[in-house]
C-alpha positions, -999 to +999 in steps of 0.1 A: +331+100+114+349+110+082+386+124+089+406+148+074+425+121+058+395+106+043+381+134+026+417+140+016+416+108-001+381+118-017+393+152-032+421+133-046+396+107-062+370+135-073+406+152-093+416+120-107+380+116-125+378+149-132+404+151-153+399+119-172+368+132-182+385+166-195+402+142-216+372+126-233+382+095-213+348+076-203+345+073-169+337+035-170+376+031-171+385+053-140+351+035-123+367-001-128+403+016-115+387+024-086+373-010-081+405-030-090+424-009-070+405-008-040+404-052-042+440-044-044+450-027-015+460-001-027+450+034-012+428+061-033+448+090-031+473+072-058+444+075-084+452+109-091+486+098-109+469+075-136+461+089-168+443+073-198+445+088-232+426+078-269+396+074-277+377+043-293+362+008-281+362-025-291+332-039-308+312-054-282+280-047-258+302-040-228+330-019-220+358-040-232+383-010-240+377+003-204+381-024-189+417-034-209+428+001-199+417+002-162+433-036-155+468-027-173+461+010-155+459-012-120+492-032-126+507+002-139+497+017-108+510-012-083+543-010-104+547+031-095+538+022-060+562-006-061+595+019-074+589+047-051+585+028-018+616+009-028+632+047-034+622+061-009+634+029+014+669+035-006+668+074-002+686+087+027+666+110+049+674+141+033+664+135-005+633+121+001+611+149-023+613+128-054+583+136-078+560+106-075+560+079-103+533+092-127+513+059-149+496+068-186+477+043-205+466+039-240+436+030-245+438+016-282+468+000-277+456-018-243+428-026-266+453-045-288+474-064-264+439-081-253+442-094-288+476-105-300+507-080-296+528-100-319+534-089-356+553-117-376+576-110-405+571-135-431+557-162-413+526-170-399+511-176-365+505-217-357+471-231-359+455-255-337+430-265-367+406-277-346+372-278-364+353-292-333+357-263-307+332-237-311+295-229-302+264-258-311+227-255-307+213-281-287+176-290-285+168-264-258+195-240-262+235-234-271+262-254-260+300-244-263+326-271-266+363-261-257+386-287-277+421-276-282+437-297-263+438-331-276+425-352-245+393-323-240+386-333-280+388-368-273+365-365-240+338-342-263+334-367-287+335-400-264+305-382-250+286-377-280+297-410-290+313-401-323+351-418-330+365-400-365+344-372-373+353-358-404+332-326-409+318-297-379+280-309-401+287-343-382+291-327-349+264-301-350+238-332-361+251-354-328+248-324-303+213-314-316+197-345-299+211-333-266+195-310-242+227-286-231+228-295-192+229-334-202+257-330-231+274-301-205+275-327-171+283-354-206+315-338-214+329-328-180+323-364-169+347-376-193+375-350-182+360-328-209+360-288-215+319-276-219+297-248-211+255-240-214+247-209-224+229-191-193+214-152-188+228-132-165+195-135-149+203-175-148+238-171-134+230-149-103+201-178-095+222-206-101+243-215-073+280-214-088+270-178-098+258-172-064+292-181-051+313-162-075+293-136-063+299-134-026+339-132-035+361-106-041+378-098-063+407-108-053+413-129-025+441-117+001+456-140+031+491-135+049+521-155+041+548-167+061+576-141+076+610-131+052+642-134+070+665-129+032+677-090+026+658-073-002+672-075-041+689-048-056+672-021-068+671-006-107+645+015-110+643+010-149+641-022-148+626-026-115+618-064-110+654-072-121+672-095-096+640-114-085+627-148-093+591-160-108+581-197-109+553-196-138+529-226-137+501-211-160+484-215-193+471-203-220+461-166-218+456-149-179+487-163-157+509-158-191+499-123-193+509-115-160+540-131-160+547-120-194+544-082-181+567-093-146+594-107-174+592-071-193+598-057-164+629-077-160+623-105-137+634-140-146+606-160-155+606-199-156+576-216-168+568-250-162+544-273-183+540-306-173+553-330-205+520-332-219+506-301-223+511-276-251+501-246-272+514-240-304+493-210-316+499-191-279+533-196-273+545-170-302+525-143-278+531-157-244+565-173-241+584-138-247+608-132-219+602-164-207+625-196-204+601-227-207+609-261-189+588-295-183+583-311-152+564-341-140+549-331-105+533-367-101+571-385-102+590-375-068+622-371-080+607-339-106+585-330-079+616-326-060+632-309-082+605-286-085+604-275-049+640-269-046+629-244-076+601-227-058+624-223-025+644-194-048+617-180-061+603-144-054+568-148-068+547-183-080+519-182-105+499-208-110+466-214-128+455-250-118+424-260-103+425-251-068+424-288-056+455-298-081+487-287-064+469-300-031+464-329-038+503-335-042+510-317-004+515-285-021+489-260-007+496-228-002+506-230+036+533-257+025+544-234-002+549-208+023+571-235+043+590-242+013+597-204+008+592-182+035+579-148+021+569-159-013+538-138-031+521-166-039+498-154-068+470-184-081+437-182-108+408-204-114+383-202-136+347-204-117+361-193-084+373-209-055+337-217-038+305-233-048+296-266-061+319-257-097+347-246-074+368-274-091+356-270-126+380-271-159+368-238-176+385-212-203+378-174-209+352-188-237+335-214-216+328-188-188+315-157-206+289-185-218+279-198-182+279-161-167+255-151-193+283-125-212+278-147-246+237-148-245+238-106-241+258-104-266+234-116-287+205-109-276+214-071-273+224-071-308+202-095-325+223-122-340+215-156-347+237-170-325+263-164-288+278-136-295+314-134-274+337-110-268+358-096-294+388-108-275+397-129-243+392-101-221+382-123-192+416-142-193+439-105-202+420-087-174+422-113-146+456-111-161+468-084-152+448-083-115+473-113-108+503-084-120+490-060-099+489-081-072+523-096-077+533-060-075+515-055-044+529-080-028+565-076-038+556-038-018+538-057+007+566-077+015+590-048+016+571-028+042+562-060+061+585-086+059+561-106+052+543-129+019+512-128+006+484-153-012+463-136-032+438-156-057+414-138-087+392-159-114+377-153-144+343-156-135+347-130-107+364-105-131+334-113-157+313-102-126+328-069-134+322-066-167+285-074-164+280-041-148+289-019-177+268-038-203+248-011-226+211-025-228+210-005-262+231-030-277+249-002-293+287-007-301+301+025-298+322+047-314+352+021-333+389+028-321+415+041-353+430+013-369+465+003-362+493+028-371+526+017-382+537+038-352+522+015-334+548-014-339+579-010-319+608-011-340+631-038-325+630-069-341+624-099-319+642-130-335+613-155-321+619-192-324+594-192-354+609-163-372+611-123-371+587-103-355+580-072-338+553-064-314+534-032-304+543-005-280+538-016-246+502+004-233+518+016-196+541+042-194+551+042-160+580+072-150+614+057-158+606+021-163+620+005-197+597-024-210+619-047-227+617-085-234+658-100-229+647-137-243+630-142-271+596-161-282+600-197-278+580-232-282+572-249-238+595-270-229+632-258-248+651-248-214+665-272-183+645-268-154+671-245-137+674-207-127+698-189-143+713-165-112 
């Protein structure tokens, strides 16, 4: 039976859309609100306070724009939650008719940050110049290989049997005379990064896909009980005070913890001493300190744990068997810090037979089928992607919001949480708003100089300046305190 509360809830719903659509918004974007939300926890009456505003999409079959503004929207969101449940916790009983915290997003400029947010003054970004990566034909189909790092390059071309390659012509010729299953199961079996190009069609059939699809969107389990008193609240800078252990890569984790650091946490990522990424670390590392650690040698490991038992929040973007395998699953985390939000990605999900699988934002939109609709739709000769990582930013910002949530979780509660997201589950999304038109849509304006904040941001590479952040939230301040900087140029310490 449906209870005043309910349809409460509802009317509130039915006002939030109707007014996006006053403003020309498409409703795709308040649609995927509602959905993110809802996998958040977070209750519907709040979706009246989210605006979206511009117009414009990215170039691309599916509804790329939308779904940049509803994820940032979502995180947005979680963060207004967030402040006025710590307010009103502060309030005393008599001032508790604050206005609630109001979230506006901008469209074309949520659009950008998907891209690259950084604008360098007389310098240039670093290049990987890897000519290997990209998409091959195969004899039955399209294969993508995923090189950047130096051991997945090696472990590509062990399995094509090629040593010193000198041109892409060389590696185009060797992957013709492979059917794309046998070079994919090829590659992976020598530690390598590879994906077949599937349908859609293929990917609900095929059992990984079948898996992905019986999840959620995000995954939510209880952590352990908090017995340490709140921090101290500022509601401009409203994460200031807390702690956030960073062990992601690349582009999704980064994002959310590079949003958690603009809102003033301090963030300390950890790369083990191997790994880096010179072309991402420009965008990612703002707000960030970076350390190395060694999880495999006890002493680091250790050292690490006495880490995490500060921290307020952990992100981590290993496969889900990795931090196991060392005794550090979830529930021991939870030992080692009693009320963490423990926050965690992968990239084919977390069941199914690919449940351990390397994968990247690329590799996945061409197992799920996001690469072959792309072209097909619109007729090209070959996979046509994304225009941008939107797989990696969106499930980006899901972990944010539910970093958020569970800082507010563990307020009301006392208690941590463990919430997990992947790509492929968030490309699950996506699917639903392809156009089977193949028509692009209406292109957003070009960028404005008004669009570049004005604060200079001395990066370890040079000057730069970024764009506007997309979220205005009431009262919040986004603001990065440390600059850019290359993994691995801080001491493996917190600073308060």
């Amino acid at each position: 039976m449906s209870t005043k509360a309910d349809r409460a809830e509802r009317l509130d719903l039915r006002q939030a859309t109707r007014f996006n659509l006053c403003m020309k918004t498409l409703p795709i974007a308040t649609e995927l609100l509602e959905t993110i939300w809802a996998a958040a926890q977070g209750s519907p009456t709040l979706l009246a306070r989210v605006r979206f505003k511009n117009e414009g999409e990215l170039p691309s079959v599916y509804a790329v724009t939308d779904l940049a503004a509803a994820s940032m929207g979502a995180a947005g969101l979680a963060l207004a939650q967030l402040i006025d449940t710590k307010t009103r916790l502060l309030a005393d009983t008599t001032a508790g008719n604050a206005a609630p915290t109001t979230v506006t997003i901008d469209r074309r400029l949520a659009s950008s940050w998907f891209a690259y947010s950084l604008r360098p003054d007389g310098w240039t970004t670093p290049s990987s110049d890897d000519f290997v990566m990209g998409d091959y034909q195969t004899s039955d189909g399209w294969i993508r290989l995923h090189t950047n790092a130096p051991h997945h390059r090696a472990a590509a071309l062990h399995a094509l049997k090629l040593t010193t390659p000198s041109t892409r012509a060389e590696i185009a010729a060797a992957v013709a005379g492979w059917s794309a299953d046998a070079l994919e199961a090829a590659v992976l079996a020598q530690g390598g990064c590879a994906a077949t190009m599937r349908s859609w069609q293929a990917w609900q059939t095929h059992p990984q896909g079948q898996a992905v699809l019986s999840e959620p969107l995000l995954h939510w389990n209880e952590g352990a009980a908090i017995d340490t008193p709140a921090w101290a609240f500022n509601s401009a800078r409203p994460l200031q005070g807390l702690k956030v252990l960073d062990m992601t890569r690349v582009l999704a984790g980064p994002s959310a913890t590079r949003m958690l650091a603009g809102l003033g946490a301090e963030v300390l990522r950890v790369d083990p001493p191997w790994w880096d990424e010179p072309t991402l670390a420009p965008e990612m590392t703002v707000g960030k300190r970076c350390t190395r650690l060694d999880l495999r040698e006890p002493t680091q490991r250790e050292h690490w744990t006495h880490l995490l038992s500060q921290a307020d929040i952990f992100v981590h973007g290993y496969r889900s068997d990795a931090l196991s395998a060392l005794g550090l699953d979830a529930a021991h985390r939870q030992k080692i810090r009693p009320g963490l939000v423990d926050i965690s990605l992968d990239a084919y999900g977390f069941s199914g037979p690919w449940k351990h699988r390397r994968g990247f934002d690329s590799l996945v939109q061409m197992s799920m089928g996001i690469a072959e609709a792309g072209q097909r739709l619109t007729q090209a000769n070959k996979p046509r992607p994304l225009p941008v990582q939107a797989l990696d930013h969106a499930t980006g910002y899901l972990l944010a919001t539910a970093a958020l949530r569970g800082l507010e979780i563990r307020l009301t509660h006392g208690r941590g949480s463990i919430v997990r997201a992947s790509l492929a589950r968030t490309g699950a999304l996506l699917m639903n708003t392809a156009k089977p038109s193949g028509q692009l849509g209406e292109a957003l304006a070009p960028e404005a100089a008004s669009d570049v904040a004005p604060t200079v941001e001395q990066t370890y590479w040079g000057p730069a300046r970024r764009l506007h952040w997309p979220v205005e939230v009431t009262g919040v301040v986004m603001r990065w305190d440390q600059p850019a900087g290359p993994l691995g140029s801080s001491e493996a310490n917190w600073r308060h």
